[in-house]
C-alpha positions as CSV (number, residue, x, y, z in Angstrom):
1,X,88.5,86.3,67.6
2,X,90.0,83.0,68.3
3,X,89.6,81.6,72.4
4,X,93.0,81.7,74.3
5,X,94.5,78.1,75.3
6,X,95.1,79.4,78.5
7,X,91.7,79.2,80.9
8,X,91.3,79.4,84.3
9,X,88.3,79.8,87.0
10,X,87.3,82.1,89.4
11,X,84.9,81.0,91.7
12,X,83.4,83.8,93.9
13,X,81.2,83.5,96.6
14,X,80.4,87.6,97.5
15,X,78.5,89.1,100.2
16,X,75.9,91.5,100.3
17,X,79.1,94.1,101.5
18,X,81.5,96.6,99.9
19,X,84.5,94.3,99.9
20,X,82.2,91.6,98.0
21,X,81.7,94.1,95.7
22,X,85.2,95.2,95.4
23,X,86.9,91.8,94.9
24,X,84.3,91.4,92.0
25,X,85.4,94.5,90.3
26,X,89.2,93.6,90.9
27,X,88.1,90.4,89.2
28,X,86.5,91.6,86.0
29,X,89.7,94.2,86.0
30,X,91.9,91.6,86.1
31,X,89.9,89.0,83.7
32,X,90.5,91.6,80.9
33,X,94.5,92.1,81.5
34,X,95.1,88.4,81.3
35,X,93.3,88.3,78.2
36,X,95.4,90.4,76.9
37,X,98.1,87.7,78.1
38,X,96.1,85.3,76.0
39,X,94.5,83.9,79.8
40,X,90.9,83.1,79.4
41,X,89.8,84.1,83.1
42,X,86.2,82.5,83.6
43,X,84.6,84.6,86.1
44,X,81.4,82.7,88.6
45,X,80.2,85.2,91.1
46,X,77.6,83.3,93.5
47,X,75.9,85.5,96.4
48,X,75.8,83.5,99.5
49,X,72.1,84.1,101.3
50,X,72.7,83.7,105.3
51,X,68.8,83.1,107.0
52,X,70.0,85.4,109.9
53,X,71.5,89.3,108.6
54,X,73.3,89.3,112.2
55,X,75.7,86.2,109.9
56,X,76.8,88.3,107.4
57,X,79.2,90.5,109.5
58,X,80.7,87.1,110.9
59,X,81.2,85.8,107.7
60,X,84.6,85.8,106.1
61,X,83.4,87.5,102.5
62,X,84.2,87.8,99.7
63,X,86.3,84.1,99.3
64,X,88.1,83.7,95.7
65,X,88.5,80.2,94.4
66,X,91.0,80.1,91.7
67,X,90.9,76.6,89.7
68,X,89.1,75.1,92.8
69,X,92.0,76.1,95.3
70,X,90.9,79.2,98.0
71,X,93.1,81.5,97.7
72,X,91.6,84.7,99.3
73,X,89.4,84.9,102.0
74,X,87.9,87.9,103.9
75,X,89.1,91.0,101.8
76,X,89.7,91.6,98.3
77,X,92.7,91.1,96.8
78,X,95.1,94.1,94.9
79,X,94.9,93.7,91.3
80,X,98.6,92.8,91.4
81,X,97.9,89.9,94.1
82,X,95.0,88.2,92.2
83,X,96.9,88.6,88.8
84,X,100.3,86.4,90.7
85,X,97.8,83.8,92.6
86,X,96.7,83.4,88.7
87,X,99.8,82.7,87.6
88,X,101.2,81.0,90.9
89,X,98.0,78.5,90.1
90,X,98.8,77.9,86.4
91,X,102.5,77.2,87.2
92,X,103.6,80.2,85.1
93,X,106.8,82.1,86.7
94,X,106.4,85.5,88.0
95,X,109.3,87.7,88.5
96,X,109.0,87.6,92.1
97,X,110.0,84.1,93.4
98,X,108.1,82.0,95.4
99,X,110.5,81.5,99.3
100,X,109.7,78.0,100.5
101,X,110.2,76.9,104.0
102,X,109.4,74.8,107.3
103,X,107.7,75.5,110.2
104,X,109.1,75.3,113.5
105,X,107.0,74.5,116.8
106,X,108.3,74.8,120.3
107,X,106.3,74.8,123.7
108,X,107.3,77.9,125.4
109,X,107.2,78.0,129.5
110,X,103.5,79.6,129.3
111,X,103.0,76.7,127.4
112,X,102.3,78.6,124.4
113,X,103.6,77.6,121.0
114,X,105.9,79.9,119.6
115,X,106.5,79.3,115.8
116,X,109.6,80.1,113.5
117,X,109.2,80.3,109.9
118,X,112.9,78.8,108.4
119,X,113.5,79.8,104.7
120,X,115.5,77.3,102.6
């Protein structure tokens, strides 16, 4: 069998929790429907070892690197989300577009910021 054209990396770094070990079996799931898209998905899963145990519930695991760029962070992705930040990161179009748009600060009288998200 001849090595799609197509690669891309997932870098993992996983908990000792259930949503580490979720994102890492949404991963695998995912690795072996984009092969089927001729995507070679290259999978590293590294455990991140925190001195204190008390850490770990603070920390925001599981965090998914996809060709170096963090793209989920705290929860594991849907099959369907990790399989469009695939293609979002190797410029392939998905059938849902992508809305770009600017962000909007103002002071409010509290003085706290109230933001508008503008579409264009």
């Amino acid at each position: 069998m001849e090595e799609p054209d197509i690669r891309v990396e997932l870098y993992i770094v996983l908990g000792f929790d259930e949503e580490s070990d979720k994102a890492l079996k949404i991963a695998w799931d995912v690795a072996e429907k984009m092969l089927e898209k001729g995507i070679w998905v290259v999978i590293t899963p590294v455990h991140e070892w925190l001195a204190d145990p008390l850490l770990n519930e603070y920390s925001d695991y599981p965090k998914i690197y996809i060709n170096g760029r963090l793209m989920f962070i705290g929860r594991a992705p849907s099959e369907d989300e990790l399989v469009k930040a695939i293609e979002d990161r190797l410029g392939i179009k998905t059938k849902f577009a992508r809305e770009e748009g600017v962000v909007e600060g103002l002071k409010g009288q509290e003085g706290f910021r109230e933001v508008v998200f503008v579409i264009t």
